[in-house]
C-alpha positions as CSV (number, residue, x, y, z in Angstrom):
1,X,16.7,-0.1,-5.8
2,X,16.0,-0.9,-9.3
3,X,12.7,-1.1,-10.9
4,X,13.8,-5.1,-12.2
5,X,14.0,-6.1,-8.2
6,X,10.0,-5.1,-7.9
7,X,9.4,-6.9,-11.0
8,X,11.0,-10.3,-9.8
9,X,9.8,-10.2,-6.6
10,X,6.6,-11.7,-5.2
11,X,5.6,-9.9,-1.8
12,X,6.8,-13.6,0.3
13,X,10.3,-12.6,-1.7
14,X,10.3,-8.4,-0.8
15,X,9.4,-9.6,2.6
16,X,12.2,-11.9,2.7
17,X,14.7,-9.4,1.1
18,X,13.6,-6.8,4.3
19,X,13.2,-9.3,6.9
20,X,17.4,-9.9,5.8
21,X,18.0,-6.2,6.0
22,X,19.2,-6.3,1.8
23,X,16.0,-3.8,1.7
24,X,14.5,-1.6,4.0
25,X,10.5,-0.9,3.9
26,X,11.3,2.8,2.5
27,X,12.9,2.1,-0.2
28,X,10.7,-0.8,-1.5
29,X,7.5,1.9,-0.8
30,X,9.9,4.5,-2.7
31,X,10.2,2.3,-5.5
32,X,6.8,0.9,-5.7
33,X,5.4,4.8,-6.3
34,X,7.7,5.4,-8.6
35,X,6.4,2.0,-10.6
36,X,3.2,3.1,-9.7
37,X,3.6,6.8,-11.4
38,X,5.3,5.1,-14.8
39,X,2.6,3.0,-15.4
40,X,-0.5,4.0,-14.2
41,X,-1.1,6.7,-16.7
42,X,-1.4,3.4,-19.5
43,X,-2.9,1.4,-17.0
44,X,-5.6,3.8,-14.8
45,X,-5.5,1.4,-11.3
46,X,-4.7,3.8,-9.0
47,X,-7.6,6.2,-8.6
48,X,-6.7,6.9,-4.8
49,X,-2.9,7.4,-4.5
50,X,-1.9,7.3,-0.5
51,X,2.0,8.0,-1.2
52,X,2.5,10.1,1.5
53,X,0.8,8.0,3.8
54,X,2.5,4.7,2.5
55,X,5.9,6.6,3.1
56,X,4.9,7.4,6.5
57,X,4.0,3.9,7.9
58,X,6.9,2.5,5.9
59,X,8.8,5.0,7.8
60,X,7.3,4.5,11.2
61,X,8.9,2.5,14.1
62,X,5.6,1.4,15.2
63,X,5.5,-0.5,12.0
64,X,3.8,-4.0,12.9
65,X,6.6,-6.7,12.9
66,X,4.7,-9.3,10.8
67,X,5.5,-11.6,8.3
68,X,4.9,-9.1,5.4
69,X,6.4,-6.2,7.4
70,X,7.6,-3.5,4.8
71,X,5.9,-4.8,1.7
72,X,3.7,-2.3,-0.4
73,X,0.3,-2.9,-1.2
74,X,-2.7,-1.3,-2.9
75,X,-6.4,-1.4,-1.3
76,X,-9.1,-1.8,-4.3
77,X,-12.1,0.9,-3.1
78,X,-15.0,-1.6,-3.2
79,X,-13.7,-3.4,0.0
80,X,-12.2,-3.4,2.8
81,X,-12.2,0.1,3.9
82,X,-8.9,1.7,5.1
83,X,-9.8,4.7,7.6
84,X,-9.2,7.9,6.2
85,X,-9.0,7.0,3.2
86,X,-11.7,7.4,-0.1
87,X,-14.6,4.7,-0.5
88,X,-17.0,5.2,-3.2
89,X,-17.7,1.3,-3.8
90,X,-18.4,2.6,-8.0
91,X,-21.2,4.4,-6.5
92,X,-21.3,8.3,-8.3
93,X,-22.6,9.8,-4.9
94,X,-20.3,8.4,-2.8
95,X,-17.6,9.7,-5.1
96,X,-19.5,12.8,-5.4
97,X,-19.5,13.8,-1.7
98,X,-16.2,12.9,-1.5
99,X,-16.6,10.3,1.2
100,X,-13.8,9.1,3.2
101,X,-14.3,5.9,5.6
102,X,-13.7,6.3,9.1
103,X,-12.5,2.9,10.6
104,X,-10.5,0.1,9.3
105,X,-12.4,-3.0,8.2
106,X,-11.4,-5.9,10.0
107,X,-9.4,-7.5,7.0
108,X,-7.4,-4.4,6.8
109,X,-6.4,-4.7,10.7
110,X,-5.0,-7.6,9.9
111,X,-3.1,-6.4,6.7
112,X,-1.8,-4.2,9.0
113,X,-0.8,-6.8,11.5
114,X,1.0,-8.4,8.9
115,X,3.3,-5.6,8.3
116,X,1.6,-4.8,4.8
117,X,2.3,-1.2,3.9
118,X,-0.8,0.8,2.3
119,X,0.0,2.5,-0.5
């Protein structure tokens, strides 16, 4: 998949694109990280990669058939919190102690309902 289709494509488009089976939800993760790795050294967004994670649900059968199912997205660490995952909210001791949230906030159940990949 080239980088141009990403850059073209709204997430009601990608969705559209895997919902007709012209994409699958791998490859638009796949290529997403690789847009991510390019720029992010200029632009310093991305301070909590979850590649291998994103691969894994994009991969997953029990992938939630939603309206956005298969379409990459990134979770800013103020809020909502994505279990497992780092949230320091910009504050030095949570970042510090390295904490990691345990459950899913409520709006990130639903991302996940929608078929929203985390990456």
């Amino acid at each position: 998949m080239s980088d141009d289709v990403l850059a073209r494509h709204d997430a009601t488009a990608l969705a559209a694109l895997i919902r007709d089976g012209e994409l699958t939800p791998t490859e638009v993760t796949e290529a997403t990280i690789a847009r991510i790795e390019a720029l992010d050294g200029d632009v310093n967004a991305v301070i909590h990669p979850a590649f291998e994670r994103g691969m894994a649900e994009a991969a997953s059968p029990d992938l939630a058939d939603g309206p956005f199912r298969g379409v990459p997205m990134l979770m800013k660490d103020l809020w909502p919190s994505t279990a497992g995952e780092p949230l320091h909210l910009g504050n030095k001791a949570l970042a510090a102690a390295g904490y990691v949230h345990p459950t899913d906030a409520d709006l990130t159940v639903r991302y996940r309902e929608a078929g929203f990949v985390m990456v």
